[in-house]
C-alpha positions in Angstrom: 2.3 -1.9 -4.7 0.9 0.0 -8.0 -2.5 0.4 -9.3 -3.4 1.8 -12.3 -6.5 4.9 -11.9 -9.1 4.7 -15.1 -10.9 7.4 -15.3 -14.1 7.2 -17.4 -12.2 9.2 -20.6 -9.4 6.7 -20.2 -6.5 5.0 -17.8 -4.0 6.9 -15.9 -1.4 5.5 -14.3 -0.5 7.0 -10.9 -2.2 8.3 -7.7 -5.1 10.8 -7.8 -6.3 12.6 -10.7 -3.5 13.6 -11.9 -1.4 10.3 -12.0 1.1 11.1 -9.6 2.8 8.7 -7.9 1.6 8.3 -4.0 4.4 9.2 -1.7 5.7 6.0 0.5 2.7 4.7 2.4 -0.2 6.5 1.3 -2.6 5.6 -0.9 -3.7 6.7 -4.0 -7.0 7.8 -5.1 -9.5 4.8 -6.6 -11.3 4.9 -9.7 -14.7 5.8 -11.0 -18.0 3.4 -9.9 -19.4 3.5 -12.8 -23.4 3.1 -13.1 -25.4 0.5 -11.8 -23.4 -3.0 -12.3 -20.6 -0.8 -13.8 -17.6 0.3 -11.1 -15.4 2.1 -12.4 -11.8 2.1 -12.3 -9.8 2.0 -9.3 -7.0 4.0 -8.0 -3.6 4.0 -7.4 -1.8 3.1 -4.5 1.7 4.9 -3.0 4.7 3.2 -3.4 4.5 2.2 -0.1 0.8 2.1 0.8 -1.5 -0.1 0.8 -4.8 -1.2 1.9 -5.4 -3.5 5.3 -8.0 -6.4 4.8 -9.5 -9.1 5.9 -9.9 -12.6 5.3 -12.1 -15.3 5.6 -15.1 -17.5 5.7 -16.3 -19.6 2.9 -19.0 -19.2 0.4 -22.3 -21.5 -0.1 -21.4 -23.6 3.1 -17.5 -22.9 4.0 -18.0 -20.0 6.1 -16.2 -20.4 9.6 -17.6 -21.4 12.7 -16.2 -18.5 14.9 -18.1 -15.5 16.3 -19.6 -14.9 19.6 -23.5 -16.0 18.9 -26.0 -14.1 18.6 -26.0 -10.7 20.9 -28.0 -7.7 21.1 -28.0 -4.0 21.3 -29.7 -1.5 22.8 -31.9 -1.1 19.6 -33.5 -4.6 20.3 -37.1 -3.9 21.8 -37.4 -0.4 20.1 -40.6 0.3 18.5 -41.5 2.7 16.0 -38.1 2.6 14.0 -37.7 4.0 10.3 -38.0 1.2 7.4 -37.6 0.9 4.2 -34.5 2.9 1.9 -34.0 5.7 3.1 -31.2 8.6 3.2 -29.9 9.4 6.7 -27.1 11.8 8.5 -24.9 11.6 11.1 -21.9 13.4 12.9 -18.7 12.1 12.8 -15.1 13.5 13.2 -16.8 17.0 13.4 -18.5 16.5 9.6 -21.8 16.1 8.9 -21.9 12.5 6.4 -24.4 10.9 4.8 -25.1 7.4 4.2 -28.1 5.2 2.4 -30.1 2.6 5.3 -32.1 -0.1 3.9 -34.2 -1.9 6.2 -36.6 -4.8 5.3 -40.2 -4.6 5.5 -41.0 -6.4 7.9 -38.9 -5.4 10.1 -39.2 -7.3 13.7 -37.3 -5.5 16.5 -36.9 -8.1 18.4 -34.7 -10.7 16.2 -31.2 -9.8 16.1 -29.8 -8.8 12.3 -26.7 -8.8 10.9 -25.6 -5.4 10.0 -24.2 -5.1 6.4 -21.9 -2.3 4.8 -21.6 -1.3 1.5 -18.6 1.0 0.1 -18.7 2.4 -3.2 -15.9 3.3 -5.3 -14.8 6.5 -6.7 -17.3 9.5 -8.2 -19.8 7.2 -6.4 -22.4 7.2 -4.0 -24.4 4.9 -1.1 -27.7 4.6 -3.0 -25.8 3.6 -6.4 -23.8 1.2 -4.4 -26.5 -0.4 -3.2 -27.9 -1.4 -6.5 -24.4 -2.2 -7.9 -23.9 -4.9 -5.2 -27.1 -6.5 -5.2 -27.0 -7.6 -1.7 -30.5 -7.2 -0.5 -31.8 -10.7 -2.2 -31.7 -14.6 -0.6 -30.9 -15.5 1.2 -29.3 -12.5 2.6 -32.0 -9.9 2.9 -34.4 -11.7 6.0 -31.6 -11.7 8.1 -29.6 -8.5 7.3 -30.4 -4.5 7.4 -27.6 -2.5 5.2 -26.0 0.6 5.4 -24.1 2.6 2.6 -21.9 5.2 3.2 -21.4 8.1 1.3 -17.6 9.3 1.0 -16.3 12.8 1.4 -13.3 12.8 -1.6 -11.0 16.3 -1.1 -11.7 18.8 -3.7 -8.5 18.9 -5.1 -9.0 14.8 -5.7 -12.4 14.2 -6.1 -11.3 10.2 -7.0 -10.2 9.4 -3.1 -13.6 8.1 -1.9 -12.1 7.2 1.2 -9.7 8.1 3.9 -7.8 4.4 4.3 -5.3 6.2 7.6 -6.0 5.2 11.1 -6.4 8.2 12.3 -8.7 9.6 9.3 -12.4 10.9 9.3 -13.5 7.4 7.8 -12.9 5.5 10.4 -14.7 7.4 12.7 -17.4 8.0 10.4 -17.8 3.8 10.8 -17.8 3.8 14.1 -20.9 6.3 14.4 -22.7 4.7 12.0 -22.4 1.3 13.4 -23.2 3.1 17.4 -26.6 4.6 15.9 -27.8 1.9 13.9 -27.4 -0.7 17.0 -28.9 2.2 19.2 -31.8 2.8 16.8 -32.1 -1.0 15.3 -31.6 -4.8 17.0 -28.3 -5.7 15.3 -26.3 -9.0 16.4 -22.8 -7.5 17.1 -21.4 -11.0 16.2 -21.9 -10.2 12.5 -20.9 -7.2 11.3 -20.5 -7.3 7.9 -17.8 -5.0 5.1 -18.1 -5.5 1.2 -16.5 -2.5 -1.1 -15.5 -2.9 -4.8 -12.5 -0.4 -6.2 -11.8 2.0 -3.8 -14.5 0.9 -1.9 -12.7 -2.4 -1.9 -9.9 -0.7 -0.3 -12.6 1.1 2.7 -13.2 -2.1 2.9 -9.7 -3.6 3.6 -8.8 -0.8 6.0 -12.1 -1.8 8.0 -11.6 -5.5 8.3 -8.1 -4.1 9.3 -8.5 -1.6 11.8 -11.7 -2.8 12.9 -11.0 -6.5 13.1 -12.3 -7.0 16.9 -15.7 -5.2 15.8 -16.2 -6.7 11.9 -16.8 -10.3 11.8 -16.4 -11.2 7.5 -15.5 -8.9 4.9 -16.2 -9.5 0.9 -14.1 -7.3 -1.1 -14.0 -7.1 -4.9 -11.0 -5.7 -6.9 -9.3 -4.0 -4.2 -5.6 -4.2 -2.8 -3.0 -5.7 -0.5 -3.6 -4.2 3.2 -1.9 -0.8 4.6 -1.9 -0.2 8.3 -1.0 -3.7 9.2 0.9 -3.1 12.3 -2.1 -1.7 13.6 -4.9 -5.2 12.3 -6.5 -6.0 15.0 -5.9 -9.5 14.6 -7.1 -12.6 12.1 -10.2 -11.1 9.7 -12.8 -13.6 7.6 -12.8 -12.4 4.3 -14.3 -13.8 0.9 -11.7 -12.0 -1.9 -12.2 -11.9 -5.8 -10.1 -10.3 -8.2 -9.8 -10.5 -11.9 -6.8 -11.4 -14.2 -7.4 -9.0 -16.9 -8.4 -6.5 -14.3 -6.5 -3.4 -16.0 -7.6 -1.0 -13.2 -6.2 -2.5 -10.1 -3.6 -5.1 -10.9 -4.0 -8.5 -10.3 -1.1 -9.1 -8.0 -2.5 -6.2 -5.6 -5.4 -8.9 -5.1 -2.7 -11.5 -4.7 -0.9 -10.0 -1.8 -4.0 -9.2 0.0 -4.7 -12.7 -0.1 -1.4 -13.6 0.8 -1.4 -11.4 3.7 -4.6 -12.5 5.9 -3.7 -16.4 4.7 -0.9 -15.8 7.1 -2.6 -13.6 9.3 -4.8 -16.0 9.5 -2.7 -18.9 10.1 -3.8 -20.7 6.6 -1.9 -23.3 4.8 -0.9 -22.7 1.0 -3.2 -26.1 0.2 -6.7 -25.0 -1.0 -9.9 -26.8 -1.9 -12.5 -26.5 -4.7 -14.8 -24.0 -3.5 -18.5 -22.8 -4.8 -18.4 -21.3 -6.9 -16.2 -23.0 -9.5 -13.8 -20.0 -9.4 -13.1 -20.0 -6.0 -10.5 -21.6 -4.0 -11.1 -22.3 -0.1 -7.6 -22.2 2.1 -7.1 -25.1 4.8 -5.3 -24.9 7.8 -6.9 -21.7 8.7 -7.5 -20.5 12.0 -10.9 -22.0 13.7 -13.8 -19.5 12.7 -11.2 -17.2 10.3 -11.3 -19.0 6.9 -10.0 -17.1 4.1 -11.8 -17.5 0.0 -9.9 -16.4 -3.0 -11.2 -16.2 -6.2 -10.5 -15.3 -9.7 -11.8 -14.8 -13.1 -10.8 -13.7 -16.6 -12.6 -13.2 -20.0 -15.2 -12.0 -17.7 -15.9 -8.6 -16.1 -12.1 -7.5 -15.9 -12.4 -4.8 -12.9 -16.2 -5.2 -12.2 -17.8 -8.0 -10.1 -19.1 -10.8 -12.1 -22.6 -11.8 -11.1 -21.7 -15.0 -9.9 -19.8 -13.1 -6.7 -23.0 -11.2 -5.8 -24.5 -14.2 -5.3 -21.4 -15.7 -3.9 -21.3 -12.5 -1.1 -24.6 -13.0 -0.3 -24.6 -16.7 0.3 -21.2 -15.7 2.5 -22.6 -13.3 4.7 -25.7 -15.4 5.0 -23.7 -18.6 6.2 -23.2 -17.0 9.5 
């Protein structure tokens, strides 16, 4: 698989900074979120490396039926909890992190929320995401709180946001946040939510992967075809959009991820018109594990059109 890396100044092909080439099965650095409703460019992947995903559920009234109802967590009950946007830190894999909470006001602690995450691309962080996806709107925000990580890129390649590997810091870092925010808030552990766009769209890939028996639906936007795949932890619903003229990320990277979790997830290559007009809904799926692809072009290139935002929210909300 090969992305091409834009750096604000200009494109350069290659992983990392630099524009070397990854080495087989790594993955190269993502590109630049650029300000609010502006991503930047994302990265390039290692010859052999790639990104896992997830795939799934339909949007404005195809999502899946699967899930485990509504659950609790120890949060549920708890009086006295922080609202409102807020910055908050946590230990993980030995390293203090950083990410961005957003919880509405009201806030009742005793109705189970979905728990929403929100990776950011390169030279980016949590708060900024949060405005560049737009999540926290109908029909979305009453049932949802949202957390956005902040990533910890090397210094000598300040465009990896995220560490995609298994056995990385990030997926640790995931895990912690999602044990405090159930311990501190009432979160339905049936839907745990992942959206990302650029490199961030890869996080989000590698979560719906490696975390597949944790994350219910995943919406990622101009990311790439999975990595760690031996080690998916089974079908993931995912809502996918990539664009044609994306120059950043190629198209075809968004084309094998689809590929990928439709036969993961047991789909059919027949689809049906979905909502919005650019999206396509996959049949035969497994029950509960739908998978949505769409695409655009004259539009937004590498950046999410508005029409997904409200596509992702109407997504997460279906559940």
């Amino acid at each position: 698989m090969t992305l091409l890396l834009a750096a604000c100044s200009g494109e350069i092909q290659g992983a990392g900074p630099a524009g070397t080439a990854g080495t087989a099965g790594t993955t190269g650095s993502a590109g630049t979120t650029g300000p609010a409703d502006t991503t930047g460019a994302a990265g390039t992947t290692g010859a052999a490396g790639a990104t896992g995903a997830g795939t799934g559920g339909s949007a404005a009234g195809a999502t899946g039926s699967g899930g485990s109802g509504s659950g609790t967590t120890s949060g549920c009950g708890k009086a006295g909890a922080q609202t409102g946007a807020f910055q908050a830190m946590i230990t993980a894999f030995g390293l203090e992190r950083g990410y961005y909470v957003a919880i509405p006001t009201p806030y009742d602690p005793a109705v189970p929320h979905a728990l929403v995450f929100g990776y950011h691309g390169s030279n980016y962080t949590g708060r900024m995401m949060r405005t560049y996806l737009d999540m926290e709107k109908a029909p979305l925000v009453s049932k949802a709180i949202f957390v956005y990580p902040d990533g910890l890129p090397p210094a000598d390649n300040p465009s990896k946001a995220w560490d995609l590997t298994a056995a990385g810091m990030d997926m640790p870092f995931f895990d912690a946040m999602l044990a405090q925010m159930s311990a501190d808030y009432c979160v339905d552990p049936a839907r745990i939510f992942v959206a990302g766009q650029s490199y961030g769209g890869l996080m989000t890939n590698a979560v719906g992967c490696l975390r597949g028996d944790v994350v219910r639906a995943i919406a990622v936007v101009a990311g790439s075809d999975p990595n760690n795949t031996s080690q998916c932890k089974g079908p993931m619903t995912a809502w996918i959009v990539h664009g044609m003229d994306d120059t950043n990320v190629s198209f075809t990277s968004g084309q094998r991820s689809r590929d990928f979790w439709a036969m993961k997830n047991g789909c059919s290559t027949t689809t049906t018109q979905g909502t919005p007009m650019q999206c396509q809904n996959y049949e035969g799926c497994m029950p509960g594990f739908p998978l949505i692809w769409c695409e655009h072009v004259g539009e937004t290139g590498h950046q999410e059109p508005a029409w997904g935002r409200v596509a992702v929210r109407e997504f997460f909300a279906g559940f």
